[in-house]
C-alpha positions, 0 to 999 in steps of 0.5 A: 498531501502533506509534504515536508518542510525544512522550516514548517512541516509539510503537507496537509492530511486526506480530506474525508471526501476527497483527494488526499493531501500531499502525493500525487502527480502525473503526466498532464498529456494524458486524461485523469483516470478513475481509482478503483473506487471510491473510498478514502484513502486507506482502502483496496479491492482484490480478485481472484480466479478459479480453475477446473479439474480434467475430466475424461472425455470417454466418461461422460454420460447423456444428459437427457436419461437416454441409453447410449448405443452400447448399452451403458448406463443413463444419467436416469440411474438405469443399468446397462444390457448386461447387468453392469452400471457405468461410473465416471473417472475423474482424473486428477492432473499430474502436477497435482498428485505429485503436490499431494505426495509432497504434501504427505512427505513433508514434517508437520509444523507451523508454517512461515507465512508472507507476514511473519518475518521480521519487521520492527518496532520498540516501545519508542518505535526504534529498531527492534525485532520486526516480528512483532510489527503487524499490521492489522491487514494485508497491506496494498504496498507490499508489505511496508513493515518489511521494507527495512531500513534506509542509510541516508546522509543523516543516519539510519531511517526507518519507517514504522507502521504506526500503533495507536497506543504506543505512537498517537500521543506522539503524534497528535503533540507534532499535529498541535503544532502551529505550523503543522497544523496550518497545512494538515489541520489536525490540531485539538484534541487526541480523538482528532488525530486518532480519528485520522489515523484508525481510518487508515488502520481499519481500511484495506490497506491502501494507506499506511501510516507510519513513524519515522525513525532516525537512529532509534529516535521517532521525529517524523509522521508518513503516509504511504498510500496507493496513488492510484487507489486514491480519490485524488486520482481523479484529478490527474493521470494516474498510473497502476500503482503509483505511490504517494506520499506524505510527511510531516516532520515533527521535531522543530529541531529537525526543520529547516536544515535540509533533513526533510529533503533527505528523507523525502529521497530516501522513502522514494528510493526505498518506495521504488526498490521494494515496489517493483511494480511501482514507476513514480512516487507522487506528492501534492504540496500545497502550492503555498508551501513554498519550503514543502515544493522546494523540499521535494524538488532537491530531493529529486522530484519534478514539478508536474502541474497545478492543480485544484483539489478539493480543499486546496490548489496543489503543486503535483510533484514526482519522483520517476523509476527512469529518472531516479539515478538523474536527479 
């Protein structure tokens, strides 16, 4: 995945077939496990569950069309001895007659819903009202335009999902540059990077493309993506919901004097804190980027193991919940 780099910008992007650039890593004691699926990354699965309603027990009819003893009606239609026909007694539970009575006292209005709070984004992506930051769908992270802003060493940070008309040009400029483009190799025309990015945009929301914004000036591009939903878990152990990430910091300006480490920092608190169910924040450098590895190891990461993806041989590196406060 790519990562970042005081010196180069860091990380290589998901290769369509296979593992993603930079973030993952994981235990080597332990077996790889298969993601959900086997899609790139970018993409997700959900279920859900049905309940049934309580009927009551002493309504019930035979099924064969036979009268009862009593006399009672058959499932046939037949009626009784005296004349009076059966009816089954559907009972609704308590809990939910008390829900329809609340639901009839309540005003009518529009309703909140999860996704209409307020998640950021002006015309260069600074910090603006968040209302108008929507994401295409229901993103598998917890809502990454929600998650706010983050105080670090060298000013306000936030994360912005990204929209194409507003932020490819931006983007596919910071992908032309040589450096960039040795480990992400995305360099040429608009259509290739947009080509990247609409494929994350249009999936399930397993990965999220965003700007990095430093007191209101873009000058970073993140991949925030499910680990654990990603080809690349088959090649190491992956946990539920491990994270990864991947940045690239644009700006020439802004490389090589520690700034990459700093936000590495600050996006795997900010993955850890808005992601309760989240315990390790992973990356995967190319082994060859030594400024990208030692990035994410002053920005508390630990080295896990090599190990050989398809498009190249990565260091797994991760950033655990239990150590955060350590390193």
């Amino acid at each position: 995945m790519p990562s970042v780099d005081p010196s180069v910008p860091t990380a290589t992007p998901v290769s369509a077939g296979g593992a993603c650039p930079t973030g993952l890593a994981a235990d080597t004691d332990s077996e790889p496990t298969e993601p959900a699926s086997e899609h790139e990354p970018g993409r997700g699965s959900v279920s859900g569950v049905e309940g049934e309603p309580d009927f009551d027990a002493g309504a019930a009819e035979d099924a064969d069309g036979t009268k009862d003893a009593d006399g009672t009606e058959d499932a046939d239609g037949s009626e009784d001895a005296d004349g009076a026909e059966d009816t089954m007694d559907l009972r609704l539970p308590d809990e939910l007659l008390a829900l329809i009575a609340e639901e009839e006292t309540e005003p009518s209005g529009p309703r909140r819903t999860a996704d209409q709070g307020s998640a950021v984004s002006p015309a260069p992506p600074t910090a603006t009202p968040r209302a108008d930051l929507r994401m295409p769908y229901d993103d598998l992270l917890d809502g990454v335009a929600e998650w706010g802003p983050a105080a670090t060493p060298g000013g306000l940070f936030h994360l912005v999902p990204v929209r194409m008309e507003r932020d490819l040009p931006l983007i596919s400029r910071w992908m032309n540059d040589p450096a960039a483009a040795e480990f992400w190799e995305l360099s040429g025309p608009v259509s290739v990077t947009e080509d990247h990015v609409r494929d994350q945009l249009a999936g399930d929301g397993r990965s999220v493309p965003c700007v990095g914004v430093l007191d209101g000036t873009p000058m970073s591009y993140w991949e925030i993506y499910r680990a654990d939903l990603d080809p690349l878990a088959r090649h190491y152990a992956a946990r539920p919901h491990d994270t990864g990430v991947h940045l690239l910091v644009g700006a020439v300006a802004d490389r090589g004097r520690g700034l990459g480490s700093t936000l590495l920092r600050a996006v795997a608190d900010l993955v850890l804190a808005r992601r309760p169910s989240c315990a390790r924040v992973i990356a995967e450098p190319d082994i060859r980027n030594t400024p990208s590895v030692a990035a994410f190891l002053t920005a508390g990461f630990r080295f896990s193991a090599e190990v050989d993806l398809p498009d190249k041989r990565a260091a797994l590196m991760v950033r655990d919940r239990s150590l955060r406060h350590l390193l």
